[in-house]
Steps between C-alpha positions, in 0.01 A plus 500: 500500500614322184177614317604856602799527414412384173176766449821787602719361242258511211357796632925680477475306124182663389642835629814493312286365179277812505772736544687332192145503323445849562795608319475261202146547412685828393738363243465599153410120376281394778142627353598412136270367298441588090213480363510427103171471266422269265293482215273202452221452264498870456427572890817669705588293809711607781772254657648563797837357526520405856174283377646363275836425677300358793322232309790395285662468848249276610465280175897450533514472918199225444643310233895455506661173602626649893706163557795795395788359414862681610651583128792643378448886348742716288717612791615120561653491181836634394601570157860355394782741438268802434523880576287841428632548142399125437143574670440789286649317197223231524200682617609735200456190274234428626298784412654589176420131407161584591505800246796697409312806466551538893850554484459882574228413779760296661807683442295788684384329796852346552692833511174590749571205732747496827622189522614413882667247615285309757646521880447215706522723839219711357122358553324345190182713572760813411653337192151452280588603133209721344411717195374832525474839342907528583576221340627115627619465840712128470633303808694209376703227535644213285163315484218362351273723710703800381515419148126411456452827719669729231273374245225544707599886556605573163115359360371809722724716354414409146126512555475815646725672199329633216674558135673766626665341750276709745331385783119473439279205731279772671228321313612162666267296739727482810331174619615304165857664491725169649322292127785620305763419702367156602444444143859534446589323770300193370649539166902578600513222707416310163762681315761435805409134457545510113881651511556234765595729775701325787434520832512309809333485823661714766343354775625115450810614256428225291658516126433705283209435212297701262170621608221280376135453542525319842650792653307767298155292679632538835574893453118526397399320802682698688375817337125417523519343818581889602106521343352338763596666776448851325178354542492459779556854580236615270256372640610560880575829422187588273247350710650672783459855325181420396395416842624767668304763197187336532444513880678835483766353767802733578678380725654120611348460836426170751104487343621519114734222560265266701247525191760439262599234747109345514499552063760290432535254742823541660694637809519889545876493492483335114284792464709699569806327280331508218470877503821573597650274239320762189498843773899409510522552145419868533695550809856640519723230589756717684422384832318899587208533609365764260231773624263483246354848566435703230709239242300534207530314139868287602690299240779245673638436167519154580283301219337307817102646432261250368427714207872431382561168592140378373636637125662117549204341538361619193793495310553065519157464491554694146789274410292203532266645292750574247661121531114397435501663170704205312735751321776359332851661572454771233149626607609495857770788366250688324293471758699627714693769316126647457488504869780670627432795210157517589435408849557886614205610298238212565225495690354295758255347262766484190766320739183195621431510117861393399514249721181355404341579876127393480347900551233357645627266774844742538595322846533172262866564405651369793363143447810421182772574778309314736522180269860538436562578904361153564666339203848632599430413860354081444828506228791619762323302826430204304897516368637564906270175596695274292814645526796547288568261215806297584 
């Protein structure tokens, strides 16, 4: 009896997986996959990005410390006695330090930027700043997070400008498009540091202090912890996709999920998790259930498709690769004032090239944020183990 009730509840789960399946396989994002050409040794080679997104997922998913360690991020971090017109006055700074030929750049994209006040009875998932072709949409509030999130909209802004003050990125590979703003996150937090901005820990209200390097460390855990489990979805998600083409499957039914059960060694209903954790992604989350019929092409607007949120995977493995360079503080500007003017017009090749990516072993530039992934995590769980200094 037990045994049967159990068969009729998987059975109702695999039903209401299909019928979420059916209509997501139909999203705009779900089939993605660019294919860019490189040229090696005079021979053209075709990479497809889901290939190459896959294996990078794999190298990182393999090789990261997974002893994860609960960090603080951005958004546990208040800034002392700040407000908008201070935000904009040191992200402004910021970039003008940088070069002060961006001054119209970033005069433009501010007066194309709503700034809203974030609402605390509003979900998060409905609050996500972004950049498009309309200009900046900003959520804020008086902290860190905020602060380093202006910067980090205002970098997309000024790379997709031309001279003109036009916007041109057409030419931009979508998959690389989170480097620039990463980039400036790595180097603001450096320049927040430097004008000894205060803040202080909202969660524990302790004093207030400057930010420093210990607190900058556990941010970037934080951040590329978030790696790992992107990974995690890759591969789930890719290898599910892949699966599904290659045996020319259509449908989620009892048979697909006891092979998939058989394949990897585990229970039918973590089967059946594991898809709906990616499928859910693609999925209204307004409680419907949507008919699916004849829905063709669909965009939820929400940022939530792997071929967005991968664009982070590349972009700290890029960072890392970028730390790995040795630049001293001046090169790191140059380099990176080259960047965000010329990002929107390099290619696939031209953007591994810059960061000296080995063109014939492409998958290989995950392996400098691995090393500093490990070395953050052995530095913060070796400092919990013995404790505060007293």
């Amino acid at each position: 009896m037990e045994e049967t009730n159990r068969n009729r509840s998987i059975d109702e789960l695999i039903n209401k997986l299909n019928y979420k399946y059916q209509y997501v396989k139909n999203n705009k994002y779900w089939d993605y996959n660019q294919i860019y050409h490189l040229l090696l040794n005079g021979h053209i080679y075709e990479v497809s990005e889901n290939d190459v997104l896959l294996k990078t997922s794999y190298n990182i998913a393999n090789n990261v410390d997974k002893n994860f360690i609960k960090e603080n991020s951005n958004k546990d971090y208040e800034i002392f006695n700040i407000d908008l017109e201070q935000m904009k006055k040191i992200v402004i700074s910021f970039f003008m330090n940088i070069n002060p030929e961006f001054k119209d750049k970033i005069k433009f994209v501010l007066s194309h930027t709503q700034f809203i006040k974030y609402d605390n009875n509003i979900s998060e998932d409905k609050q996500r700043s972004l950049t498009n072709e309309n200009g900046i949409k900003f959520y804020y509030k008086n902290d860190l997070n905020s602060l380093i999130t202006l910067a980090h909209e205002v970098s997309h802004g000024i790379s997709n400008l031309d001279s003109h003050c036009s916007i041109n990125n057409r030419h931009k590979v979508n998959a690389f498009s989170e480097i620039e703003s990463e980039l400036t996150e790595e180097l603001f937090l450096e320049y927040l540091k430097n004008i000894n901005l205060q803040i202080y820990d909202k969660n524990q209200n302790e004093t207030v202090k400057n930010l420093d390097d210990n607190d900058i460390e556990h941010i970037k855990y934080n951040k590329y912890k978030s790696v790992a489990f992107l990974s995690y979805r890759a591969i789930d998600e890719l290898e599910f996709k892949n699966f599904m083409k290659q045996n020319k499957k259509y449908n989620i039914d009892n048979n697909l999920i006891h092979d998939l059960s058989i394949s990897m060694n585990i229970s039918k209903e973590k089967v059946i998790s594991k898809i709906e954790r990616f499928i859910h992604e693609y999925y209204p989350g307004d409680n419907f259930v949507h008919d699916y019929t004849g829905i063709q092409n669909y965009d939820l607007k929400n940022g939530k498709h792997l071929s967005n949120e991968s664009r982070f995977i590349y972009a700290y493995c890029f960072v890392e690769k970028f730390n790995e360079m040795n630049l001293d503080d001046h090169q790191k500007c140059e380099f990176y004032k080259y960047y965000l003017e010329n990002a929107k017009n390099m290619s696939f090749q031209e953007v591994l090239k810059l960061f000296h990516v080995d063109l014939n072993n492409i998958n290989s530039f995950s392996n400098e944020f691995i090393h500093k992934f490990n070395d953050l995590s052995s530095k913060i769980s070796n400092v919990q183990q013995i404790g505060p200094m007293i």
